[in-house]
Residue frames as a rotation matrix with the C-alpha (Angstrom) as fourth column:
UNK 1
0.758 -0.132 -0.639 -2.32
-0.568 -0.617 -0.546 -28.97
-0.322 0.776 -0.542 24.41
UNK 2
0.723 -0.686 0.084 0.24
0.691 0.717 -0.090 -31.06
0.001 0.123 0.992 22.25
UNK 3
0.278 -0.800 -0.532 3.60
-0.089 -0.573 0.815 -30.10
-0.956 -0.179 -0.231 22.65
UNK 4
0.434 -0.410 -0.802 5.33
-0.752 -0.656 -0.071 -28.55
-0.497 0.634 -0.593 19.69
UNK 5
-0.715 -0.679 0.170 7.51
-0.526 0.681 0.509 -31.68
-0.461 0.274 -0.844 18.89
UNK 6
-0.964 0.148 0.222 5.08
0.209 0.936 0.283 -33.84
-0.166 0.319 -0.933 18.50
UNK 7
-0.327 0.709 -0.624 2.86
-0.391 -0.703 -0.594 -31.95
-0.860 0.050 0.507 16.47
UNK 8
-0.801 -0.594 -0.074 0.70
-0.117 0.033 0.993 -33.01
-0.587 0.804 -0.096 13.43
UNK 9
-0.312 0.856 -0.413 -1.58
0.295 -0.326 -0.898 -31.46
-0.903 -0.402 -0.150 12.84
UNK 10
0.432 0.109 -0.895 -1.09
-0.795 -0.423 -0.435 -30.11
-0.426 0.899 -0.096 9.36
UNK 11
0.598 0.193 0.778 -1.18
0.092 0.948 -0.305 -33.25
-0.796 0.254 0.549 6.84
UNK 12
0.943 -0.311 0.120 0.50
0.025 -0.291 -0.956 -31.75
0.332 0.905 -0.267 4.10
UNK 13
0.335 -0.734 0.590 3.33
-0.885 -0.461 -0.072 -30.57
0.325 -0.498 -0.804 6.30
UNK 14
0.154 -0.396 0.905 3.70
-0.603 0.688 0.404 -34.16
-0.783 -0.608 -0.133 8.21
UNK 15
0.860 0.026 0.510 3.71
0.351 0.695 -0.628 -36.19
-0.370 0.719 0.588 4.48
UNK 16
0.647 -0.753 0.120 6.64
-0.226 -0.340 -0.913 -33.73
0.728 0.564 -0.390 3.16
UNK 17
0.361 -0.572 0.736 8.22
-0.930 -0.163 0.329 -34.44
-0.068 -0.804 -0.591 6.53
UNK 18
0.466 -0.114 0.877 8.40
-0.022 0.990 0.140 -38.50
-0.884 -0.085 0.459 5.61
UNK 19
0.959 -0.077 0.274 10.14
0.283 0.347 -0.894 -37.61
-0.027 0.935 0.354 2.56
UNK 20
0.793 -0.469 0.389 12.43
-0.392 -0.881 -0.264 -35.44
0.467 0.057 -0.883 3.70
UNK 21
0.269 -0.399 0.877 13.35
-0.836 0.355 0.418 -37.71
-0.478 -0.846 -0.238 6.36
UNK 22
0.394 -0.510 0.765 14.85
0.591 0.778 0.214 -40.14
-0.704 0.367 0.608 3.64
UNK 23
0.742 -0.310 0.594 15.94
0.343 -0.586 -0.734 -37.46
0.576 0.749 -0.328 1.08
UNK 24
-0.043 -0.617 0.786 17.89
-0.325 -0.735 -0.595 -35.82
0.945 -0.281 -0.169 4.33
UNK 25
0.156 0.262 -0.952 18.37
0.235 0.927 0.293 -38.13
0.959 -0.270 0.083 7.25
UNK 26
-0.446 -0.883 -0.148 20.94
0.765 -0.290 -0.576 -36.10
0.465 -0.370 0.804 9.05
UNK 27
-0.294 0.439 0.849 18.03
0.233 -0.829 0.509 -33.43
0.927 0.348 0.141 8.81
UNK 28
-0.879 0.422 0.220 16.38
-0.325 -0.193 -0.926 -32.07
-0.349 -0.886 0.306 12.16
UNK 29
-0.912 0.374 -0.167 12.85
0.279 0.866 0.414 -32.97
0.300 0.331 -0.895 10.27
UNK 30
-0.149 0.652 -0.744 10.23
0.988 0.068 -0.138 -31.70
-0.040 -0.755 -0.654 13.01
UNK 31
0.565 0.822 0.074 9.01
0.769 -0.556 0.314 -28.68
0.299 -0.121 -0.946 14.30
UNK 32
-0.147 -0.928 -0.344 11.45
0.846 0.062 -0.529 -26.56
0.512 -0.368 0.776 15.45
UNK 33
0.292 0.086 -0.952 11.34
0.946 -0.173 0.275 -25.09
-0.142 -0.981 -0.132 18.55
UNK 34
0.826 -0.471 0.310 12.14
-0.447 -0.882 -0.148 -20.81
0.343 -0.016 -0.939 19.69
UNK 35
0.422 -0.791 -0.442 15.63
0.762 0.574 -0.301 -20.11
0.492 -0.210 0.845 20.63
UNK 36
-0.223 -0.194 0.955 17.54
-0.157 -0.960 -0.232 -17.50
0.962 -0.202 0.184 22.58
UNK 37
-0.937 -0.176 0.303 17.34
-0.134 -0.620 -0.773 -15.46
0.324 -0.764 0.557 25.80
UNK 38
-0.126 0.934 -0.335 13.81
0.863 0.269 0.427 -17.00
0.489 -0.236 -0.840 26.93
UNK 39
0.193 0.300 -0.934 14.07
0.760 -0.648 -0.051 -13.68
-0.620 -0.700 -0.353 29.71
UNK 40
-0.503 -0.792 -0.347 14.90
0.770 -0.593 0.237 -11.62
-0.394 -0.148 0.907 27.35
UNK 41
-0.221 0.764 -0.607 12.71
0.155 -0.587 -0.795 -8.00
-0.963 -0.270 0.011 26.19
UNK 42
-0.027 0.153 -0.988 12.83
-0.986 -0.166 0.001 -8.81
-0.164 0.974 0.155 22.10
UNK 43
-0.176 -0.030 0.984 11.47
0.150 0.987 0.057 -11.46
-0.973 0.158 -0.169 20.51
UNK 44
-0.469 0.220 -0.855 12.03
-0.841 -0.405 0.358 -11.65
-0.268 0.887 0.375 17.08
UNK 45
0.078 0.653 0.753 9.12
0.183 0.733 -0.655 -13.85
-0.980 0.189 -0.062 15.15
UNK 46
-0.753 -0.582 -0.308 10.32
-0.314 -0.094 0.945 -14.97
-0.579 0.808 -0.112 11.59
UNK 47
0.005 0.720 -0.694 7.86
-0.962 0.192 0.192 -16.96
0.271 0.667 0.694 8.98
UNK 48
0.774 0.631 0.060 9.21
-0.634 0.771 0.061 -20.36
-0.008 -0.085 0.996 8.97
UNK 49
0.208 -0.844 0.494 12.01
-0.362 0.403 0.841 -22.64
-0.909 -0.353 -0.222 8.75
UNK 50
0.194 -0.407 -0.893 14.19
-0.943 -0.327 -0.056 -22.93
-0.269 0.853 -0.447 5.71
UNK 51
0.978 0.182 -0.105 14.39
-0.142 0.941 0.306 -26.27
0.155 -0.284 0.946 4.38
UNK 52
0.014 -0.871 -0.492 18.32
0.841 0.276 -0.465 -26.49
0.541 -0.407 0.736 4.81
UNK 53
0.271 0.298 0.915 17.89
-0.479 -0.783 0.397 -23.75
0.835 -0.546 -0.069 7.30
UNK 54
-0.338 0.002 0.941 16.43
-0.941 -0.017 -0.338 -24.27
0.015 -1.000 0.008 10.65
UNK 55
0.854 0.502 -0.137 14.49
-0.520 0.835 -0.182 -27.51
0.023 0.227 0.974 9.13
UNK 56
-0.014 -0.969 -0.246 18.81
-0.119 0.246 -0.962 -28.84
0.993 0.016 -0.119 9.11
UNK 57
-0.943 -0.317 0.099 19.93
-0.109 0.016 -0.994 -27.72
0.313 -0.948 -0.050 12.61
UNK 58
-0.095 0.409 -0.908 16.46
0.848 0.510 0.142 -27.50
0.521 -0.756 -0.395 14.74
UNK 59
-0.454 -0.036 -0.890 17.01
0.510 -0.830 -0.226 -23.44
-0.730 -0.557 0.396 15.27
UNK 60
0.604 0.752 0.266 15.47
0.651 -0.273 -0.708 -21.26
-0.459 0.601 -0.654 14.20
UNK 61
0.965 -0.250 -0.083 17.49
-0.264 -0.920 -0.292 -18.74
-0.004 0.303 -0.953 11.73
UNK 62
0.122 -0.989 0.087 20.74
-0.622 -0.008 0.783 -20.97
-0.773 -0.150 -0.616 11.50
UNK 63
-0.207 -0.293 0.933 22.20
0.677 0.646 0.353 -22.84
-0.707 0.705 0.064 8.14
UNK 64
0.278 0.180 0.944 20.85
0.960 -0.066 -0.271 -20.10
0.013 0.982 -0.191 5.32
UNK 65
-0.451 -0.491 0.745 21.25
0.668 -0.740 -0.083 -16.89
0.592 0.460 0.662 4.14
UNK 66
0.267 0.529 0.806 18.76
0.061 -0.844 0.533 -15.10
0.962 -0.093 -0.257 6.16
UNK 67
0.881 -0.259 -0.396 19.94
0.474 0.479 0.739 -16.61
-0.002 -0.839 0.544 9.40
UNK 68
-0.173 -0.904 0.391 23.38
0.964 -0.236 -0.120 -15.12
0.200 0.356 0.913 8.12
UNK 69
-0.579 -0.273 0.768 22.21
0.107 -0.960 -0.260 -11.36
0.808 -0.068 0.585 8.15
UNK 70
0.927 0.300 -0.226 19.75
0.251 -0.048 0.967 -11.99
0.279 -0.953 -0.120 11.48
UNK 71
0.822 -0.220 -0.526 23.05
0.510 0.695 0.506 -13.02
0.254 -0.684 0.684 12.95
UNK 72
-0.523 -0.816 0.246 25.90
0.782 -0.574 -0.243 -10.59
0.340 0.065 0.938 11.52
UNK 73
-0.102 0.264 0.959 23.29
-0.024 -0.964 0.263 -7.96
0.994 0.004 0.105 12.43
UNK 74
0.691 0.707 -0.148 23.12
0.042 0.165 0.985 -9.08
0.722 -0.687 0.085 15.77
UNK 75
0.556 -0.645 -0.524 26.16
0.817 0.305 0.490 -9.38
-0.156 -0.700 0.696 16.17
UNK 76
-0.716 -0.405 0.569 27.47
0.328 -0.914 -0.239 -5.69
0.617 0.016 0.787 15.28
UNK 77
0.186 0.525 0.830 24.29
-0.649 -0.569 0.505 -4.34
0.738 -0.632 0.235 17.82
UNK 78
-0.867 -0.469 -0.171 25.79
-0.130 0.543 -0.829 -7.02
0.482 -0.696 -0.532 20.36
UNK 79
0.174 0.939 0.297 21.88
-0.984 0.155 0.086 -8.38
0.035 -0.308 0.951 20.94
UNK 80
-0.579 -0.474 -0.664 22.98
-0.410 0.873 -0.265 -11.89
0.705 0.119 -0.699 20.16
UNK 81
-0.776 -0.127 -0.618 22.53
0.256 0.832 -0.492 -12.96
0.577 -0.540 -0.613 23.77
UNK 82
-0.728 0.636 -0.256 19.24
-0.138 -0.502 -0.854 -10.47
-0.672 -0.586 0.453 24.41
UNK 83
-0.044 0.989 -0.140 16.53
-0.981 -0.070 -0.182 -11.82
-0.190 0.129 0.973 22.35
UNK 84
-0.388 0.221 0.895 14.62
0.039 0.974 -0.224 -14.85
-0.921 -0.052 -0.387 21.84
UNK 85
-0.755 -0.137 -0.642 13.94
-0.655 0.109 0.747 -16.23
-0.032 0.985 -0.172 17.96
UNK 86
-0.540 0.407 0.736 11.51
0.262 0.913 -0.312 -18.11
-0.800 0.024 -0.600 17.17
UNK 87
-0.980 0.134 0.144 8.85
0.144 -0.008 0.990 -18.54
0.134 0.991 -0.011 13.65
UNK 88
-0.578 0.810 -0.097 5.37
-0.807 -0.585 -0.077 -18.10
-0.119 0.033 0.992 13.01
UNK 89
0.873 0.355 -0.335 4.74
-0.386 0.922 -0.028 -21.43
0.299 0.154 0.942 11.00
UNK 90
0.366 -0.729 0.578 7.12
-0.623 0.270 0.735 -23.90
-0.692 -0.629 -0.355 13.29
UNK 91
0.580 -0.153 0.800 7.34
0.242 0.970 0.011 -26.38
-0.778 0.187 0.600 10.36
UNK 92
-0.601 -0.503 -0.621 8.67
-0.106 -0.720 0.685 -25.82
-0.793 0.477 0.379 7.05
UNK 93
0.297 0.837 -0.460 6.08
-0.406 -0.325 -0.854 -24.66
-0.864 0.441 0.244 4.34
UNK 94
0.058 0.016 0.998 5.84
0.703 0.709 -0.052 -26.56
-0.709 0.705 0.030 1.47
UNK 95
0.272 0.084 0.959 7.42
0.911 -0.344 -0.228 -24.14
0.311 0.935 -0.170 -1.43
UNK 96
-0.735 -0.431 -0.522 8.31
0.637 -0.704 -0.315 -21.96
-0.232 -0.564 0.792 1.67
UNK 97
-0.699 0.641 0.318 4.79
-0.499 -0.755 0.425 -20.55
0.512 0.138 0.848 1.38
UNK 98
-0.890 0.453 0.042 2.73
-0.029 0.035 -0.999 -21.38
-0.454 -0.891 -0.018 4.76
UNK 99
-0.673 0.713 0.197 -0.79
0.283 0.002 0.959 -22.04
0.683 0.701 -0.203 4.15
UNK 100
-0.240 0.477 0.846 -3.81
-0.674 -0.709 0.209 -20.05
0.699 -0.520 0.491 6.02
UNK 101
0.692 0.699 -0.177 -4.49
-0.387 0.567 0.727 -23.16
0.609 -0.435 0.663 7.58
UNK 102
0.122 -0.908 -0.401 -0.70
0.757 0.346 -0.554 -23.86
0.642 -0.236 0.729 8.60
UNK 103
-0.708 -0.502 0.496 -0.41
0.090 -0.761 -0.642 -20.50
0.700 -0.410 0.584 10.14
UNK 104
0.210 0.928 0.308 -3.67
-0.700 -0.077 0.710 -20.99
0.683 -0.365 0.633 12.06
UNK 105
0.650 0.240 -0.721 -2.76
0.086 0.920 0.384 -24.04
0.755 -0.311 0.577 13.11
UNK 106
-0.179 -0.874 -0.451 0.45
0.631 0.250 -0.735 -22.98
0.755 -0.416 0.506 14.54
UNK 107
0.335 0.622 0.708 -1.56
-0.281 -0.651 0.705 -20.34
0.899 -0.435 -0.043 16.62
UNK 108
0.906 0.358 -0.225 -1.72
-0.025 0.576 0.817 -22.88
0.422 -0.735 0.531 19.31
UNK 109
0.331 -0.746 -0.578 2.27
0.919 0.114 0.379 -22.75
-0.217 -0.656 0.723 19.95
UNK 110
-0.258 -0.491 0.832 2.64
0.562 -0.777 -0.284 -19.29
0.786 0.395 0.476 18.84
UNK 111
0.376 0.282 0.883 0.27
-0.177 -0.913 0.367 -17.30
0.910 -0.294 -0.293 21.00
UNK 112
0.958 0.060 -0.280 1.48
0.269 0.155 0.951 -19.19
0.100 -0.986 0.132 24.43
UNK 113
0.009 -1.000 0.009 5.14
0.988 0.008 -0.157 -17.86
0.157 0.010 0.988 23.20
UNK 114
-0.331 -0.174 0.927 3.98
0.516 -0.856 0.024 -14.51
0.790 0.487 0.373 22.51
UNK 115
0.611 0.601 0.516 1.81
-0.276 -0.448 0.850 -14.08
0.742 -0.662 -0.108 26.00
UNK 116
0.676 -0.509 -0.532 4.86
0.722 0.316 0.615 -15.57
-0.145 -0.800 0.582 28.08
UNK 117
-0.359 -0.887 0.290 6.75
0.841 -0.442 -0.311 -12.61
0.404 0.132 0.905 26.61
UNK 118
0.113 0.521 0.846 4.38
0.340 -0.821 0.460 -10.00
0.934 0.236 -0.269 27.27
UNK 119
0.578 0.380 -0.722 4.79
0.627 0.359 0.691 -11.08
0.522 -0.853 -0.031 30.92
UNK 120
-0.211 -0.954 -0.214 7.69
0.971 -0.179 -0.159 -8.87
0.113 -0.241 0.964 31.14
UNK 121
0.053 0.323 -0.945 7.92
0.613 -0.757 -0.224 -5.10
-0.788 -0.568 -0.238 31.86
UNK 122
0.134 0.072 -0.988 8.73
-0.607 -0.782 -0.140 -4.14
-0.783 0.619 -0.061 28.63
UNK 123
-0.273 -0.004 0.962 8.22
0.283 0.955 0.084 -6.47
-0.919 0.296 -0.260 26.12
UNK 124
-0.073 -0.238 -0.969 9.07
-0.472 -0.848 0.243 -5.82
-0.879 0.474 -0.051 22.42
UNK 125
0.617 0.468 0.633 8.33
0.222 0.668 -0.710 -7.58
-0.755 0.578 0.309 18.82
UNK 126
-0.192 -0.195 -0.962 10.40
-0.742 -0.613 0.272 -7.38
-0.642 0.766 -0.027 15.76
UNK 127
0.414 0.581 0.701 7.94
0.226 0.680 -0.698 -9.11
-0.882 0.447 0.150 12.93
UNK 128
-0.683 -0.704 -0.194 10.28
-0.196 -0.079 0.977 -10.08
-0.704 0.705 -0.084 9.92
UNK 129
-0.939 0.312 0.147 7.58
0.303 0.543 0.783 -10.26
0.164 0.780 -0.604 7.20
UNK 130
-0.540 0.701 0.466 4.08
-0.806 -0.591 -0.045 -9.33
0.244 -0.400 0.884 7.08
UNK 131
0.095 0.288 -0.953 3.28
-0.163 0.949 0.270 -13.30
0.982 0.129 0.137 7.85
UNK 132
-0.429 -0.823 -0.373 4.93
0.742 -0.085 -0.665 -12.53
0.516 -0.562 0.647 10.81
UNK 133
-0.932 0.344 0.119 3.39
-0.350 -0.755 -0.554 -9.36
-0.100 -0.558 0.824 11.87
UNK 134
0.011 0.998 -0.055 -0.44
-0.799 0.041 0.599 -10.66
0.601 0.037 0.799 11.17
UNK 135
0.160 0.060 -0.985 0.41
0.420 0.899 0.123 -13.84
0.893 -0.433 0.119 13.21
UNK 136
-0.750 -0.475 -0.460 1.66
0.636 -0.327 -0.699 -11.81
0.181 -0.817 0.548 16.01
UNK 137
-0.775 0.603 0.190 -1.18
-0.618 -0.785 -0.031 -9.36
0.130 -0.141 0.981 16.10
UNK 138
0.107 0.898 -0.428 -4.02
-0.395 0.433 0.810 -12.33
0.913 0.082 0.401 15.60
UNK 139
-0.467 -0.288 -0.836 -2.34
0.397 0.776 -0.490 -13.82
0.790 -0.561 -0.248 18.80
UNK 140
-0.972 0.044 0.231 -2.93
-0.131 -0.916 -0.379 -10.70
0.195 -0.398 0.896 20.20
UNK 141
-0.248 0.969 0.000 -6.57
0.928 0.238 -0.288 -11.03
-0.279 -0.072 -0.958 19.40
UNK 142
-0.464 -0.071 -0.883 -6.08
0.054 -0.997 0.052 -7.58
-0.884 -0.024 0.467 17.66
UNK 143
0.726 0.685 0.057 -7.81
0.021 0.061 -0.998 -6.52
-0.687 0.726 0.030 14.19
UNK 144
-0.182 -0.943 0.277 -4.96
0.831 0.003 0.556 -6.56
-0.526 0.331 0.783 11.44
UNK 145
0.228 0.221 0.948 -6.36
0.925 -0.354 -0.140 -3.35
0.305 0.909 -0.285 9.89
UNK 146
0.998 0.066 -0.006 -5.96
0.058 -0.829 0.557 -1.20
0.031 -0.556 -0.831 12.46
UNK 147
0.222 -0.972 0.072 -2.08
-0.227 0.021 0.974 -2.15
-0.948 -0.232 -0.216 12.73
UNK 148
0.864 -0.233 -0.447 -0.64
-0.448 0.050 -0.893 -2.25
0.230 0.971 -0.061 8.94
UNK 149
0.171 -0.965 0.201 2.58
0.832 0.250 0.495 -4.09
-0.528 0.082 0.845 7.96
UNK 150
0.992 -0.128 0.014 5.22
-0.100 -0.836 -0.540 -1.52
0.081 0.534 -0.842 7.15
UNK 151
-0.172 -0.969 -0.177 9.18
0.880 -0.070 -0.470 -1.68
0.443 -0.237 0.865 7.12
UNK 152
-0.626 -0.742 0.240 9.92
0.433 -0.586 -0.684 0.28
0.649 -0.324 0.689 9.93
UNK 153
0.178 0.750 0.637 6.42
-0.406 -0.534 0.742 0.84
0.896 -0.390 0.210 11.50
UNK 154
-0.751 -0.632 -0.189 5.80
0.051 0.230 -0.972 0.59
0.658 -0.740 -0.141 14.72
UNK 155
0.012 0.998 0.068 2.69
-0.160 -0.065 0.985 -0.40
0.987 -0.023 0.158 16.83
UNK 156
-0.971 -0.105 0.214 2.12
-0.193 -0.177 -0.965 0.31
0.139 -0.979 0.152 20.28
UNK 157
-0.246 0.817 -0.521 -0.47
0.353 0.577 0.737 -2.64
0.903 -0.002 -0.430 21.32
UNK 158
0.696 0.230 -0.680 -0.33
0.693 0.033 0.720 -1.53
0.188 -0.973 -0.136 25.27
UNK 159
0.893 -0.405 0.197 1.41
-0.447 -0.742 0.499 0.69
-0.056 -0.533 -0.844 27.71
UNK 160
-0.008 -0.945 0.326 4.53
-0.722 0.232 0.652 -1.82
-0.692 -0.230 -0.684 27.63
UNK 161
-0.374 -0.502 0.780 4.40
0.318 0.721 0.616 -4.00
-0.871 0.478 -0.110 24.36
UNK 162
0.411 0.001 -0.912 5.25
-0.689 -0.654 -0.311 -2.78
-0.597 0.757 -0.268 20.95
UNK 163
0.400 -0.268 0.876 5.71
0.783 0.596 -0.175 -4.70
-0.476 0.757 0.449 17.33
UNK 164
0.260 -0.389 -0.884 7.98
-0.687 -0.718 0.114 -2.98
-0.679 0.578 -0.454 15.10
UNK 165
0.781 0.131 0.610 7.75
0.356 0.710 -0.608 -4.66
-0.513 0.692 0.508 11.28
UNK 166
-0.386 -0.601 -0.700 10.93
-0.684 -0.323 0.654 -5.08
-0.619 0.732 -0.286 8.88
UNK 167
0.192 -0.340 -0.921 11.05
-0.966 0.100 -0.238 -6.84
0.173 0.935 -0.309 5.69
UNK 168
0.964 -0.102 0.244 11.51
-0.010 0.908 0.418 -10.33
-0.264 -0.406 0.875 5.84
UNK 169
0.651 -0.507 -0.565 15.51
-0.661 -0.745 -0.092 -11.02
-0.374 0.433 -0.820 5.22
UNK 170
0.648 -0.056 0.760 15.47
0.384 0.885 -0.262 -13.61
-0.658 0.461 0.595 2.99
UNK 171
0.066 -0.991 -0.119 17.48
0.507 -0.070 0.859 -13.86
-0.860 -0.117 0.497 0.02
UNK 172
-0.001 0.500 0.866 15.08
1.000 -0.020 0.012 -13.13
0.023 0.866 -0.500 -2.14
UNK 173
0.870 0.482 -0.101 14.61
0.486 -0.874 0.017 -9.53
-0.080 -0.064 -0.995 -0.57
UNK 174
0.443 -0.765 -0.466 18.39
0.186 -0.431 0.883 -8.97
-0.877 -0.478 -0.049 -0.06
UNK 175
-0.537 -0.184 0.824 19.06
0.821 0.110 0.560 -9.99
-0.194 0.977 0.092 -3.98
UNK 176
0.023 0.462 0.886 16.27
0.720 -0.622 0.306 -7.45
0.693 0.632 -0.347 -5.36
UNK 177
-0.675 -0.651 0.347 17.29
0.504 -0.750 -0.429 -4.76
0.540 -0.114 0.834 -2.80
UNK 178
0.337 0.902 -0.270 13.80
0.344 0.149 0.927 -4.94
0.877 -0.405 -0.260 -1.14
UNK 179
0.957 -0.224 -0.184 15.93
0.119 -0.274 0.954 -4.91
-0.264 -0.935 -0.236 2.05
UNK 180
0.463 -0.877 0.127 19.38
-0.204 -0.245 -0.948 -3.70
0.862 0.413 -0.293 1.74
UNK 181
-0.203 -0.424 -0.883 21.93
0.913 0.244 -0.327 -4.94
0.354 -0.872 0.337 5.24
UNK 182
-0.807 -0.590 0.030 21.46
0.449 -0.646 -0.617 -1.32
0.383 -0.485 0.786 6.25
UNK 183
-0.352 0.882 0.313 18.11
-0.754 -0.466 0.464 -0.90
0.555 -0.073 0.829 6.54
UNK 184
0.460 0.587 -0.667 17.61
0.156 0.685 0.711 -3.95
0.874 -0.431 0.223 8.30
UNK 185
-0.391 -0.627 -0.674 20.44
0.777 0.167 -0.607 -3.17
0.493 -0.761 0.422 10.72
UNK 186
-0.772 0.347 0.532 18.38
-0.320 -0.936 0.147 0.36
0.549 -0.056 0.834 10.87
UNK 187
0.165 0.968 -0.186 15.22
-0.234 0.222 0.946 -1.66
0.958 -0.113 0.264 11.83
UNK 188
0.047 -0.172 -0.984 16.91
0.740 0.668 -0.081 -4.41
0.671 -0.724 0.159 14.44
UNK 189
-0.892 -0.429 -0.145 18.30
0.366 -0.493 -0.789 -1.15
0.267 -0.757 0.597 16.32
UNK 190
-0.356 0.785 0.507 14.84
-0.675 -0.591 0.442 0.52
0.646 -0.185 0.740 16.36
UNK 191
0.407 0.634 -0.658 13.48
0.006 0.718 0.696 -2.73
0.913 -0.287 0.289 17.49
UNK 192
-0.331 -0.542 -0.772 16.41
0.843 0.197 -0.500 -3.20
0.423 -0.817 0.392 20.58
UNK 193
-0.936 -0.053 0.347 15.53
-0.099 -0.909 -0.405 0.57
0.337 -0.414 0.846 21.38
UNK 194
-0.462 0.846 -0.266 11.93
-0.484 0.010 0.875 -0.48
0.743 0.533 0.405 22.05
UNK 195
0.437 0.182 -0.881 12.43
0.401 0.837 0.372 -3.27
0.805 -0.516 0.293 23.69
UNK 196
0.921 -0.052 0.386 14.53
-0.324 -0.652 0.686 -0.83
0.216 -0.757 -0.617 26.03
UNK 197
0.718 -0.695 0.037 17.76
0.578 0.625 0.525 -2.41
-0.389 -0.356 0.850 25.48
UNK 198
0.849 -0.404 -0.340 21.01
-0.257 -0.878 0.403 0.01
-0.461 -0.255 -0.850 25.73
């Protein structure tokens, strides 16, 4: 299996990457790896990397606005250092809109992230987007009809792993009030309860 770095598989995705990489030297550029608590019982799984985002630093969720309320919400439920972060599509989507074949492709380093979490005794999801929740469920090898996206649902896949879907919390949703800081901070906690974290 190729490792994540030194993916390139998606053509579209590696040509915008050679432009960037003279438009924005300084840039990270690449795929970009999960972050976080690798042991820990929440993994939150975003869309993709922003292009001055996580496509900048190389994390996932750090340099934009959404990365901004991930983080202040994390940090008022003191989770910070109990979950692990990571994206659906590892690169960044041309137009910040993933193509079926980009998210497919990234299968291959999603699902071995998502089955090394399950490994745990209680092992929890919190799928920012409904990109996000249908990648996480296809890893699964589940049907996506049976499990809707919903803000605030919750799907119990097994006896010990559960997805619970918010909103994605971009800036687009936070601007038109789509998500509001309190309803996501409503969601994250639902998610940390899940995951069994106190």
């Amino acid at each position: 299996m190729t490792k994540l770095i030194d993916c390139t598989r998606c053509c579209v995705l590696q040509k915008q990457f050679r432009v960037l990489r003279k438009d924005f030297p300084d840039y990270w550029n690449k795929p970009v790896p999960a972050s976080g608590n690798k042991n820990a019982p929440l993994m939150i799984v975003g869309l993709a990397p922003g292009k001055h985002g996580a496509n900048r630093t190389g994390i996932p969720f750090t340099g934009d606005a959404s990365g901004d309320l991930l983080f202040h919400t994390l940090q008022k439920l003191d989770l910070v250092d109990r979950v692990m972060i990571t994206n659906a599509v590892k690169c960044m989507p041309v137009q910040n809109k993933p193509s079926m074949v980009e998210i497919n492709n990234c299968q291959r380093h999603l699902k071995p992230e998502v089955l090394d979490h399950c490994e745990r005794s209680q092992a929890a999801f919190l799928a920012l987007g409904q990109v996000a929740h249908n990648a996480l469920l296809k890893a699964f090898g589940y049907t996506l009809s049976h499990y809707p996206f919903a803000h605030g649902a919750q799907h119990k896949l097994s006896d010990h792993v559960s997805v619970v879907d918010s909103y994605h919390c971009s800036r687009y949703n936070t601007q038109t009030k789509r998500l509001t800081p309190t309803m996501f901070e409503r969601v994250v906690a639902k998610a940390a309860i899940t995951a069994g974290i106190s």
